[in-house]
C-alpha positions as CSV (number, residue, x, y, z in Angstrom):
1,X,114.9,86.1,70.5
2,X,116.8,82.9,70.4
3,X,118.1,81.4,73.6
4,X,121.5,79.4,73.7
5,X,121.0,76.1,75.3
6,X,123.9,75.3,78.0
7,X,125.7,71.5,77.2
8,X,127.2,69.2,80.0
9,X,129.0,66.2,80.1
10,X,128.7,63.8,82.7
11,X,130.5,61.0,83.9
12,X,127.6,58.6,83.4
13,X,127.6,56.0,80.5
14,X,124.8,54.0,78.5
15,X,126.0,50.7,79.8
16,X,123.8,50.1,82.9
17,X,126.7,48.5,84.7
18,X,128.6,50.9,87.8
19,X,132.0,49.8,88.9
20,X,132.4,50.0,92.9
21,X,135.5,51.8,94.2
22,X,138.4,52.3,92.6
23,X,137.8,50.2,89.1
24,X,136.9,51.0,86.1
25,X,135.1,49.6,83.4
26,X,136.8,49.8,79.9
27,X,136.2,48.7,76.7
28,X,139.0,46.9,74.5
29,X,140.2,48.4,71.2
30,X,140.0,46.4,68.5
31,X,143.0,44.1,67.4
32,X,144.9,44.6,64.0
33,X,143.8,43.2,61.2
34,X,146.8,43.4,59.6
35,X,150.9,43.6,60.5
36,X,153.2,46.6,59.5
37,X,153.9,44.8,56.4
38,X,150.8,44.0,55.0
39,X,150.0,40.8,56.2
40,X,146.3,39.6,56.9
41,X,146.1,38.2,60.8
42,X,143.6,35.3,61.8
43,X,142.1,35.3,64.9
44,X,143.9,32.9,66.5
45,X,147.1,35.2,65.6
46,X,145.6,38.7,66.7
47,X,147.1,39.9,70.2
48,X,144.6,41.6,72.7
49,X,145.3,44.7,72.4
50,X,146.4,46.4,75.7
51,X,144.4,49.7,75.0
52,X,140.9,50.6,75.5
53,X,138.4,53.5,76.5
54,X,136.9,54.1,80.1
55,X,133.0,53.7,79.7
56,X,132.2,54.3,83.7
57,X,133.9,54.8,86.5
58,X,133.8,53.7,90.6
59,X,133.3,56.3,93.6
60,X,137.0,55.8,94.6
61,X,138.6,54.0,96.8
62,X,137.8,54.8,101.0
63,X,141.5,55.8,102.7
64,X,142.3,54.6,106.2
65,X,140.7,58.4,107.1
66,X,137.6,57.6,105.6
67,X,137.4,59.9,102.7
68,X,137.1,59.3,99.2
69,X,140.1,59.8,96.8
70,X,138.6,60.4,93.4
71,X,140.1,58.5,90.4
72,X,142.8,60.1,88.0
73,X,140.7,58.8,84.7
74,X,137.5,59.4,83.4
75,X,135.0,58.6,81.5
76,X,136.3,58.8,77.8
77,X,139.7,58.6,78.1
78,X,141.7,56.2,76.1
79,X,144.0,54.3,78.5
80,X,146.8,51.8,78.4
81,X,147.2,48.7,81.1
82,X,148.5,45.6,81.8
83,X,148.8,42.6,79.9
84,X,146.4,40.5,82.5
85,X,144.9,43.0,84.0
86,X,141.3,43.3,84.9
87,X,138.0,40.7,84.4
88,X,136.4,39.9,81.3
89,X,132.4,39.7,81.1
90,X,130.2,40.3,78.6
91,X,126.7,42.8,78.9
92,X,124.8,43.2,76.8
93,X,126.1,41.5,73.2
94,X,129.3,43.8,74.5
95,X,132.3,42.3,75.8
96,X,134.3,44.6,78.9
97,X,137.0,44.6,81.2
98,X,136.8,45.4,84.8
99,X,139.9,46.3,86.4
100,X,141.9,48.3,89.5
101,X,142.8,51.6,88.8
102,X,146.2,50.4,89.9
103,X,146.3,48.6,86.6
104,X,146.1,51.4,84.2
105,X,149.9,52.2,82.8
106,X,149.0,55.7,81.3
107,X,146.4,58.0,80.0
108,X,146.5,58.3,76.0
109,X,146.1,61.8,74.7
């Protein structure tokens, strides 16, 4: 008799990097290559693109009561933020941005 195996999802990534907190850890979209009308973008032209997809997430942040207050994104979701928002670094041949909570604008999806 066959036996159906039972699937989770967790809210742990492969990067071996935990946020603290209330920040996440996010990974950029890839710029445009090209404009609306056609035209090829060099590097130096490309914008940063100001949406990207939560790879882990903090504990949340510690109120005044002493609680935790969990985070509104997870891992997975595809988020929009601020233009200078969050910390650059690189792990890994990867490059990331750390950033508030505070500075995501809106869940995408």
């Amino acid at each position: 008799m066959a036996t159906k195996t039972k699937t989770t999802t967790t809210t742990k990534s492969n990067v071996n990097i935990r946020p603290l907190a209330d920040r996440v850890l996010l990974q950029r979209a890839e710029a445009e290559e090209k404009t609306a009308g056609g035209i090829l973008l060099p590097e130096s032209a490309k914008d940063k693109p100001k949406e990207g997809k939560i790879i882990a997430v903090g504990d949340g942040k510690v109120t005044d009561d002493g609680t935790r207050q969990p985070l509104s994104v997870k891992v997975g979701n595809r988020v929009l933020f601020s233009s200078y928002a969050g910390t650059e670094v690189k792990f890994g041949g990867q490059e990331y941005l750390i950033m508030s909570e505070n500075d995501i604008l809106a869940i995408i999806g």
